[in-house]
C-alpha positions as a printed NumPy array, in Angstrom:
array([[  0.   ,   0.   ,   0.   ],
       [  2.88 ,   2.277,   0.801],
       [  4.392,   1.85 ,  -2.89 ],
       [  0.563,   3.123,  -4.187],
       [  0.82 ,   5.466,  -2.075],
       [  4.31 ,   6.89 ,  -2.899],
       [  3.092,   6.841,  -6.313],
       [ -0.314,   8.441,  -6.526],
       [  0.835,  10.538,  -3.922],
       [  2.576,  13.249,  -5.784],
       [  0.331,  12.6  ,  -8.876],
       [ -2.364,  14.048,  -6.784],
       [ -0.459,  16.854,  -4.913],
       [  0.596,  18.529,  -8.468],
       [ -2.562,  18.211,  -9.873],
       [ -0.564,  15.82 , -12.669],
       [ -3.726,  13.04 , -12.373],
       [ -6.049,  15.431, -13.406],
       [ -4.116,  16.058, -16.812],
       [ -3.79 ,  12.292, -17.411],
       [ -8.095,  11.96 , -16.866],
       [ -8.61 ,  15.386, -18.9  ],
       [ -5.746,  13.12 , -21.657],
       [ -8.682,  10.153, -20.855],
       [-11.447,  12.519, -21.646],
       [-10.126,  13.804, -25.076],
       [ -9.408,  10.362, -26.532],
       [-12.915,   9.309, -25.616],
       [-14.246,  12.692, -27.309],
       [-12.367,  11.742, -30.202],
       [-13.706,   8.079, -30.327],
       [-17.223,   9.724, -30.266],
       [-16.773,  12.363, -32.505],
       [-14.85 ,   9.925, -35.444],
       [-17.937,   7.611, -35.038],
       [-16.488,   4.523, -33.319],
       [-19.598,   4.757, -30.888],
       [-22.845,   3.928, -32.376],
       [-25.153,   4.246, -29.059],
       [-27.321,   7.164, -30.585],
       [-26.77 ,  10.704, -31.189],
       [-23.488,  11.953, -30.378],
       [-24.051,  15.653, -29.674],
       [-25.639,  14.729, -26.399],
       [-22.688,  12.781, -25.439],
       [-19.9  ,  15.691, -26.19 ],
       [-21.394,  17.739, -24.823],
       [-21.671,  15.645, -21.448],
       [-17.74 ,  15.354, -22.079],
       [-17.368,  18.679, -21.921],
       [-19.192,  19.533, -19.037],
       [-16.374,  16.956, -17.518],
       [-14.053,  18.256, -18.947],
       [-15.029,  21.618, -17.534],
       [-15.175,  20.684, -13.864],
       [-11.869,  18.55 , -14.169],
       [-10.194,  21.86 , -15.381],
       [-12.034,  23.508, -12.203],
       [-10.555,  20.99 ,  -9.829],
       [ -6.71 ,  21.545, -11.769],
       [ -7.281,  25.237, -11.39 ],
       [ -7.692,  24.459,  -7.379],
       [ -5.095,  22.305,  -7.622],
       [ -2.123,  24.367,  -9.178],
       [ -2.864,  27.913,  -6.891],
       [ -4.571,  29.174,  -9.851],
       [ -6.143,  32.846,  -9.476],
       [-10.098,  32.389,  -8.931],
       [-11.513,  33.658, -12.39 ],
       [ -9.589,  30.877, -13.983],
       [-11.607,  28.676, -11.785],
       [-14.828,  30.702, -12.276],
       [-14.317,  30.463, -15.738],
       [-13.708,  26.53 , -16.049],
       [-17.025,  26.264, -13.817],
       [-19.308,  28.092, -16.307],
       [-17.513,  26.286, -19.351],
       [-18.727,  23.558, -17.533],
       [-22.054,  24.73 , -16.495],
       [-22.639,  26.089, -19.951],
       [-21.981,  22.433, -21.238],
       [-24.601,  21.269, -19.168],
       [-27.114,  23.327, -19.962],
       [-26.492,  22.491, -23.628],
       [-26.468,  18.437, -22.9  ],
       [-29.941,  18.808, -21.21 ],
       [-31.642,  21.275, -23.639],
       [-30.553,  18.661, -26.8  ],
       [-31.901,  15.662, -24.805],
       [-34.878,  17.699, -23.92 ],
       [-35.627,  17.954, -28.063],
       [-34.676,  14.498, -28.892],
       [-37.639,  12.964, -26.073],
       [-40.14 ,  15.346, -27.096],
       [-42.376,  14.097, -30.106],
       [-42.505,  16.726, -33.224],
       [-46.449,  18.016, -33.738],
       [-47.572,  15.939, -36.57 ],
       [-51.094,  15.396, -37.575],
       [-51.703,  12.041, -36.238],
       [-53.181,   9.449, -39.076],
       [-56.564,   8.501, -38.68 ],
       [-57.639,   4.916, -38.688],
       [-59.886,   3.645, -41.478],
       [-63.579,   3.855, -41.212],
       [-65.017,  -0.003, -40.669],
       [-66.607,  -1.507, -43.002],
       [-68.421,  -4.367, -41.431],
       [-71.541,  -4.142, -40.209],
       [-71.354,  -4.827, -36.721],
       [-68.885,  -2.009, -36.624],
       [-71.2  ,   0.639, -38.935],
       [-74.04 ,   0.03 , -36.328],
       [-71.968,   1.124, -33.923],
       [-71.342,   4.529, -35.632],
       [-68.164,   6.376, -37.272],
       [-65.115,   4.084, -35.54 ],
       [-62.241,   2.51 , -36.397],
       [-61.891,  -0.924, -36.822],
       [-59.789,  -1.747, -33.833],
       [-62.52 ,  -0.017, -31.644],
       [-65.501,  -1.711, -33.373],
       [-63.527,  -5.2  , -33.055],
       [-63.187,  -4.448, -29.488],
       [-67.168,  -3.278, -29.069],
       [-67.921,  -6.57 , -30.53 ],
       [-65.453,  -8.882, -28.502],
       [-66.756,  -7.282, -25.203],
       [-70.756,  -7.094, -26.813],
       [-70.205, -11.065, -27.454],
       [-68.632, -11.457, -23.833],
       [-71.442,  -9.991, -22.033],
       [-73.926, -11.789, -24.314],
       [-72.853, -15.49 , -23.756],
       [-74.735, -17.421, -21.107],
       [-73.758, -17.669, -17.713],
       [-72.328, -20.946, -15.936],
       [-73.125, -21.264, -12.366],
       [-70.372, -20.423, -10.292],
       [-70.692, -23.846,  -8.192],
       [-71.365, -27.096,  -9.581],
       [-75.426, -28.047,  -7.781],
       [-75.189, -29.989,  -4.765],
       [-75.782, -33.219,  -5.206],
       [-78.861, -34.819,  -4.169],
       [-79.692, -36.465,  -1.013],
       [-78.629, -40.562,  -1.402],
       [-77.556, -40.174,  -4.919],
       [-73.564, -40.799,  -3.997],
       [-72.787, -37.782,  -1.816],
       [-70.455, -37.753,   1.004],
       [-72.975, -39.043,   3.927],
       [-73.491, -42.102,   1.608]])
């Protein structure tokens, strides 16, 4: 533990481990932008990077004794960023306004008794119209008569 230590140590003290995860970040921006990663849209996705990106070069800011509007600056890069990764997911999820297609009007003639509806409605008036129609079965079998094989026999 004392040789991780020893190691990650200084790494962390200079602020050097942020530059090799900022080094991480840019190869995976790259990988996304060239079209390696087929999980969707990338525009999203950079722009999630760079709202990383933007708080990693916050924290290495911190980290080196840099003055604070260098800081302040790499915070609204990366708040900025943000914003911009939720306002594109926001217009992928919501639906364009498109006329919606109507159904064609039935044509049998359970369906044109039952007025102007679609098919799939007048199929469903019909299935329900039979279900309520059919005749009922007893919920309990009738008790057997008295001597005819019942359990006191």
């Amino acid at each position: 533990m004392d040789a991780l230590g020893s190691l990650l140590g200084p790494l962390v003290v200079s602020g050097r481990i942020v530059d090799m995860i900022l080094l991480l970040v840019a190869a995976e921006a790259a990988l996304v932008a060239l079209g390696f990663v087929r999980f969707g849209p990338r525009a999203p996705l950079l722009a999630g990077l760079a709202a990383g990106a933007g708080l990693l070069l916050a924290l290495r800011t911190g980290l080196a004794g840099a003055p604070w509007p260098w800081t302040a600056g790499a915070l609204a890069l990366a708040g900025g960023a943000h914003l911009t990764e939720l306002a594109l997911r926001r217009s992928r999820t919501r639906r364009p306004k498109t006329l919606r297609r109507r159904e064609p009007a039935a044509t049998s003639a359970a369906a044109l008794a039952l007025g102007s509806v679609s098919r799939r409605r007048a199929g469903t008036q019909a299935l329900l119209q039979a279900f309520l129609s059919r005749p009922r079965q007893p919920a309990h079998p009738p008790a057997p008569a008295a001597g005819t094989g019942g359990r006191g026999a």
